[in-house]
C-alpha positions as CSV (number, residue, x, y, z in Angstrom):
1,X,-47.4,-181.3,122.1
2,X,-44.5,-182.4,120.1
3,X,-42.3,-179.3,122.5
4,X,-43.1,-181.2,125.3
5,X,-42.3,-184.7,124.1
6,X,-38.9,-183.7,122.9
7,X,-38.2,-181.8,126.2
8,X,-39.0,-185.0,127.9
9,X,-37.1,-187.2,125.8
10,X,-33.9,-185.3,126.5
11,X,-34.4,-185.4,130.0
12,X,-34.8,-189.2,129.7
13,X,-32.1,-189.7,127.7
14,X,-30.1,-187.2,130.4
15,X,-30.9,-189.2,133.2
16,X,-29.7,-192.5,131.3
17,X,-26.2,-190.7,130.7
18,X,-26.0,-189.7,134.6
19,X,-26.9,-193.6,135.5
20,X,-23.6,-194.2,134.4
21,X,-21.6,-191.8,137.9
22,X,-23.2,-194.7,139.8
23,X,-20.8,-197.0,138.6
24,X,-17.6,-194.7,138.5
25,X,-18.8,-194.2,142.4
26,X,-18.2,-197.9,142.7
27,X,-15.3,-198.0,141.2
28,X,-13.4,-195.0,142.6
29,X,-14.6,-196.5,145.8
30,X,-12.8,-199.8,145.1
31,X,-9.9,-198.4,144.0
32,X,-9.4,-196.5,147.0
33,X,-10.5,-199.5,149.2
34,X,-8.2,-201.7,147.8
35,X,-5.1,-199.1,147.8
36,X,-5.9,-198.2,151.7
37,X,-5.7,-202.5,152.0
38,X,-2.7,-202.9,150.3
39,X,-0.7,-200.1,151.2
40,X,-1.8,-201.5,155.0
41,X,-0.7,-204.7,154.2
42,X,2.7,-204.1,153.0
43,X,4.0,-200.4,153.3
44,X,7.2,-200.8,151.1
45,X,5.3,-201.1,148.5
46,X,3.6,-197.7,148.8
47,X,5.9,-196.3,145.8
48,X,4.4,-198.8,143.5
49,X,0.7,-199.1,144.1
50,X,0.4,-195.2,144.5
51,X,1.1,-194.1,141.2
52,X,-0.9,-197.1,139.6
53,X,-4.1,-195.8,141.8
54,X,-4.1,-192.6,141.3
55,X,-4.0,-193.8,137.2
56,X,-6.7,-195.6,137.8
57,X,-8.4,-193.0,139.7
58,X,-8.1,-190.3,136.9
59,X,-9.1,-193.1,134.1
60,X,-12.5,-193.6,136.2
61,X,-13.1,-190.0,136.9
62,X,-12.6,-189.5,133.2
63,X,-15.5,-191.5,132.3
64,X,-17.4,-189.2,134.7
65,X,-16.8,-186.5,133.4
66,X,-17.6,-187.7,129.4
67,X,-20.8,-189.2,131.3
68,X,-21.6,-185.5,132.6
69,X,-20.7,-184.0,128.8
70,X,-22.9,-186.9,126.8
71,X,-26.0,-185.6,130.1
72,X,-25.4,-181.4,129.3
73,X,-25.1,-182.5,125.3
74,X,-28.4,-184.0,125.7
75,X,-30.3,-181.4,127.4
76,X,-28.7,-178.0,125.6
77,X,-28.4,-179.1,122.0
């Protein structure tokens, strides 16, 4: 019984941690959405809006990928 309470409690607490690629789906999605719009509105400044969305871009996924590491620490320690 108390096998089978832990084992579901990690894969509770795993599915918490994974709740959390919902929101770096949103915001990779807005980030690209709003470079697409800019870049579209004003071409010359393609230079300076890249670099500072692909930043963002790597910030979010990094939280992804900690949110994956906390999920797999969860379920195999």
């Amino acid at each position: 019984m108390d096998h089978t309470l832990l084992m579901a409690a990690k894969q509770i607490g795993a599915g918490l941690a994974v709740i959390a690629l919902s929101g770096v789906g949103i915001g990779i999605g807005n980030i690209f959405a709003t470079l697409v719009s800019s870049i579209a509105r004003n071409p010359a400044s393609r230079p300076h809006v890249f670099g500072l969305g692909m930043l963002g871009f790597a910030l979010t996924e990094a939280v992804a990928l900690y949110a994956l590491l906390i999920a797999f620490l969860i379920l195999f320690m």
